[in-house]
C-alpha positions as CSV (number, residue, x, y, z in Angstrom):
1,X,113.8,96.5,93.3
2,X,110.9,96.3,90.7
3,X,111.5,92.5,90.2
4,X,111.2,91.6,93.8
5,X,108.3,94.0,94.1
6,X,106.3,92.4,91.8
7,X,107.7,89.0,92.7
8,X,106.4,89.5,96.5
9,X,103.2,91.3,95.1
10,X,102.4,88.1,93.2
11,X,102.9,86.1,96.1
12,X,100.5,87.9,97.8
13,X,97.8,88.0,95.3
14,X,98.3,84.2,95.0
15,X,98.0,83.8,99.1
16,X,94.9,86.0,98.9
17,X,93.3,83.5,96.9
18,X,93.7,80.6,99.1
19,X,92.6,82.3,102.6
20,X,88.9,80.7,102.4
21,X,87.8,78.8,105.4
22,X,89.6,75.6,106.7
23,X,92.6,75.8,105.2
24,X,95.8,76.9,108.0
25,X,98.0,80.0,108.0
26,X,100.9,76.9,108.5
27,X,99.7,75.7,104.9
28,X,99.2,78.8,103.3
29,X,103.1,79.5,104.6
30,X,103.9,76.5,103.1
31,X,103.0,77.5,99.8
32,X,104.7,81.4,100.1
33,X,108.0,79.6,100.9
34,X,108.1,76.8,97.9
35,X,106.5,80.0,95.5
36,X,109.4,82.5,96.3
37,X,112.4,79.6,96.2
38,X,110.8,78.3,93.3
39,X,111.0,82.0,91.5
40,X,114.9,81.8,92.4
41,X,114.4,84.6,95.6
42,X,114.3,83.7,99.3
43,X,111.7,84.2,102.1
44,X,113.3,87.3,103.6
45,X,111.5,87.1,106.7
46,X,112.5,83.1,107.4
47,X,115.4,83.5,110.1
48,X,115.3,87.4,110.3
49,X,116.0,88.0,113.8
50,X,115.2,84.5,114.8
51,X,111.3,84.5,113.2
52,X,111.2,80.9,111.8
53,X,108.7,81.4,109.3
54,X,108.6,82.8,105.3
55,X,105.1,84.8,106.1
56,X,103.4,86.6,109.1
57,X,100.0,85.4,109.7
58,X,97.8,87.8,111.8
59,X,94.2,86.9,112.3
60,X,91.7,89.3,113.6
61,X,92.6,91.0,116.7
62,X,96.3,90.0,115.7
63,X,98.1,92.8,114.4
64,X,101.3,92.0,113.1
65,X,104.2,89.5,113.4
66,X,101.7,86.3,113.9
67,X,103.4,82.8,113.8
68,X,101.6,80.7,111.2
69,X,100.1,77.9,112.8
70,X,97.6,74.6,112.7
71,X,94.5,77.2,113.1
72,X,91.9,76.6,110.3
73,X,90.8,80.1,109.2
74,X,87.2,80.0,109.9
75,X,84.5,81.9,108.1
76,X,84.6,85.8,109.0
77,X,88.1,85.9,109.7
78,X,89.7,88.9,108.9
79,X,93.6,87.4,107.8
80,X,96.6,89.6,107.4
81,X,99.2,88.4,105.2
82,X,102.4,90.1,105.3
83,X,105.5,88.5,103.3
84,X,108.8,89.7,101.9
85,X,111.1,88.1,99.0
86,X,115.1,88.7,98.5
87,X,115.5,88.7,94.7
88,X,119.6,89.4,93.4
89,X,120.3,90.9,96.5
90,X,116.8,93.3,96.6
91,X,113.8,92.9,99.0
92,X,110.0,93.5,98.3
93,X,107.7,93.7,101.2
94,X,104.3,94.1,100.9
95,X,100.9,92.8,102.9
96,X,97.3,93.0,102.8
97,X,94.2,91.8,105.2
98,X,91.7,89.7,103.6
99,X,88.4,88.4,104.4
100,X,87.8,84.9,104.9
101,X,83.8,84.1,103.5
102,X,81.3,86.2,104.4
103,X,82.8,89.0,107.2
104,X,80.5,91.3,108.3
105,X,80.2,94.8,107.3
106,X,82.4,96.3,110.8
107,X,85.5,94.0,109.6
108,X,84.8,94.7,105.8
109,X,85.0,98.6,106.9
110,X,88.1,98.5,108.2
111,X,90.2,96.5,105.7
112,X,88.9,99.3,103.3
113,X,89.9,102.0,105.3
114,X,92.9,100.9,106.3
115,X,93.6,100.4,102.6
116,X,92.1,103.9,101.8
117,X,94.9,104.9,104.6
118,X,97.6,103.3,102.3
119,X,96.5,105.2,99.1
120,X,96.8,108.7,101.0
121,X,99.8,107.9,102.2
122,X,101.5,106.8,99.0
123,X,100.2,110.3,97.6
124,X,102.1,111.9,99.7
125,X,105.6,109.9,98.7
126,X,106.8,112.8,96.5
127,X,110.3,114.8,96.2
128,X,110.2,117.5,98.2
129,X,107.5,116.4,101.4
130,X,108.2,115.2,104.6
131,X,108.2,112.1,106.5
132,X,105.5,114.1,108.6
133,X,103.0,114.3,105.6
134,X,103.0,110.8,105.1
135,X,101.9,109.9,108.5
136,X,99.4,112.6,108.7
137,X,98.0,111.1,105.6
138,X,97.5,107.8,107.6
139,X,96.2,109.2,111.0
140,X,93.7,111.7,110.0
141,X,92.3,109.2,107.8
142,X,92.0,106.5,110.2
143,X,90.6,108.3,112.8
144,X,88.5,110.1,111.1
145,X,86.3,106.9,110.9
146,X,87.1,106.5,114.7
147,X,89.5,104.0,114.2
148,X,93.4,104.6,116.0
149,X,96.6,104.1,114.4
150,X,99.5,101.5,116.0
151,X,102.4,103.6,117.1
152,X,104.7,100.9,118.3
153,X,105.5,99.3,115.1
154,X,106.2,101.7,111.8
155,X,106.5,101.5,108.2
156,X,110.5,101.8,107.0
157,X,112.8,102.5,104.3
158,X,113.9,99.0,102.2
159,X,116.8,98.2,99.9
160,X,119.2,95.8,100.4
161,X,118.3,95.1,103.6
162,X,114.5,94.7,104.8
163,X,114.4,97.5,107.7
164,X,116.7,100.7,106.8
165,X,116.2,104.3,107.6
166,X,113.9,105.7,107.8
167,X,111.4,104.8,110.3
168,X,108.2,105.6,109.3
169,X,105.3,106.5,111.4
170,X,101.6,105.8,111.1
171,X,101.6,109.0,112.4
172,X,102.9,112.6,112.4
173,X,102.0,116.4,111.2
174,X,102.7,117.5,108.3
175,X,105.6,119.6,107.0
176,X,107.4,117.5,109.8
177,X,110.2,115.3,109.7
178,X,113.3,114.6,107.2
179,X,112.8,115.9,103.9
180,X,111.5,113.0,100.7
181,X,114.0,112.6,98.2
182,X,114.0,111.1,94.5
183,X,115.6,107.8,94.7
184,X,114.3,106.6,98.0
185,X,112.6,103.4,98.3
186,X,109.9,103.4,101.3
187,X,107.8,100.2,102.9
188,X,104.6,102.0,103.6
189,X,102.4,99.9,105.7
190,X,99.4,100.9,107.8
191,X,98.3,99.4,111.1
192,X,95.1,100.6,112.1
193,X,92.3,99.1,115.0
194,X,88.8,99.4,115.6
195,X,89.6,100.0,119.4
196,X,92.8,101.4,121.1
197,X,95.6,101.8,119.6
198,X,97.7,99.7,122.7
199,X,99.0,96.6,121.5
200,X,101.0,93.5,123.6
201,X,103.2,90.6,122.3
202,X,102.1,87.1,123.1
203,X,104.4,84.6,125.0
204,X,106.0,83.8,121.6
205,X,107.9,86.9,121.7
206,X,106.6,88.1,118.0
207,X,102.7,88.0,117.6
208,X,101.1,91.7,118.3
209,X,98.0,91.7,119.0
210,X,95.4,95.0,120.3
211,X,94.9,94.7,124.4
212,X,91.4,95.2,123.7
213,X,90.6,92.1,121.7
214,X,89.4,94.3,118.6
215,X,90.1,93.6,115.2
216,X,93.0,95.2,113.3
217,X,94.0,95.5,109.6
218,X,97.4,95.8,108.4
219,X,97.8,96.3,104.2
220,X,101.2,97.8,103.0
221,X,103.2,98.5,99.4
222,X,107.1,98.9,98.4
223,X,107.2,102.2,96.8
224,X,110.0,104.2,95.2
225,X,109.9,107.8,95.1
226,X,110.5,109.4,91.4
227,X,110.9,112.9,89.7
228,X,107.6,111.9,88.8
229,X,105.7,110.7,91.8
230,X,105.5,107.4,93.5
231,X,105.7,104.3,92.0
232,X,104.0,101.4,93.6
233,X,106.4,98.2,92.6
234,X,104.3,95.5,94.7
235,X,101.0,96.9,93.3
236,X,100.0,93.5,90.8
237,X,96.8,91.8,90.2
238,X,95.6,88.3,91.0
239,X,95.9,87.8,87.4
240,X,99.2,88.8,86.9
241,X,101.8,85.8,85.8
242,X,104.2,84.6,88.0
243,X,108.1,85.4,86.6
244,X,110.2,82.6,85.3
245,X,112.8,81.5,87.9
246,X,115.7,83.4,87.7
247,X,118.9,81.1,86.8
């Protein structure tokens, strides 16, 4: 689980890097896909329940599940990358919203909340909480800044398989909910709008997007829960080197 976190979280740095305006989310899919086969994993998310792509590519009011396409990212985009890798039979998920030149300071806002959102909830992935702290952690957060959090779509345990049990909500009370064990491994992921918290899926049966047109960020880890805390395993920096293919 640690090698295909970091593998996935150094995909993702790498993608980060190339979102600037006029490239396309089909391109920078192009290069998530020949990254993760070329580091001996798979794209999980290529032919998972029929979605023919390696990466989700969400821009702006696009919340999740977005098809990468021939659209140029223009400057003041907001771009949500979401990608997962199989490595030896073990799956890292992990996604983040980024900026695409100069975004003014509304979109900027809610990228860093939405990533404050994430920290608080990670806190809160500890022996002995609930399921119901976690998404607490997100929704007080979130709308404290007047933002709402997506309730149709929910962070998840991960293992062996992408989705397992449990579900995890954006939201929740706290003391709430099945009980956090040591040895669980949780895909925390955030989903929070400037407007309503509403969504609808376009005609191609996966992209998300808010009814109101308003921007949403999405930014989420792979974390295992330890005697000691939470452990982040897709937390990695840009400049972190990619792993030698495994043989």
């Amino acid at each position: 689980m640690r090698a295909a976190g970091r593998l996935v979280g150094q995909v993702r740095e790498h993608l980060r890097g190339l979102a600037k305006p006029g490239i396309t989310t089909l391109e920078i899919d192009r290069v998530a896909e020949k990254m993760i086969r070329d580091a001996g994993a798979l794209p999980t998310f290529k032919g998972y329940n029929g979605f023919p792509y390696s990466i989700c590519a969400s821009v702006n009011e696009q919340i999740v599940h977005g098809f990468p396409s021939n659209y140029a990212l223009q400057e003041g985009d907001i771009f949500s990358i979401d990608c997962g890798v199989t490595l030896e039979g073990f799956v890292g998920d992990t996604a983040a919203t980024v900026p695409v030149g100069e975004v003014d300071e509304e979109k900027l806002k809610l990228i860093r909340v939405t990533e404050e959102c994430l920290e608080r909830a990670i806190q809160q992935c500890r022996p002995g909480n609930h399921l119901g702290d976690i998404g607490w952690a997100v929704q007080q957060h979130a709308e404290a800044h007047g933002y709402s959090v997506v309730r149709d779509y929910v962070g998840h345990g991960i293992g062996r398989r992408m989705h397992e049990d449990p579900q995890i909500p954006n939201y929740g009370r706290p003391g709430l909910g099945p009980k956090i064990k040591s040895g669980y491994v949780f895909a925390i992921e955030p989903m929070v709008n400037q407007g309503t918290h509403f969504t609808k899926v376009l005609a191609d049966g996966w992209t998300v997007v808010t009814v109101d047109g308003k921007p949403s960020a999405h930014a989420e880890h792979t974390i295992a829960i330890t005697e000691d805390g939470p452990e982040v395993l897709t937390l990695v920096s840009s400049a972190t080197p990619l792993e030698p293919a495994v043989v």
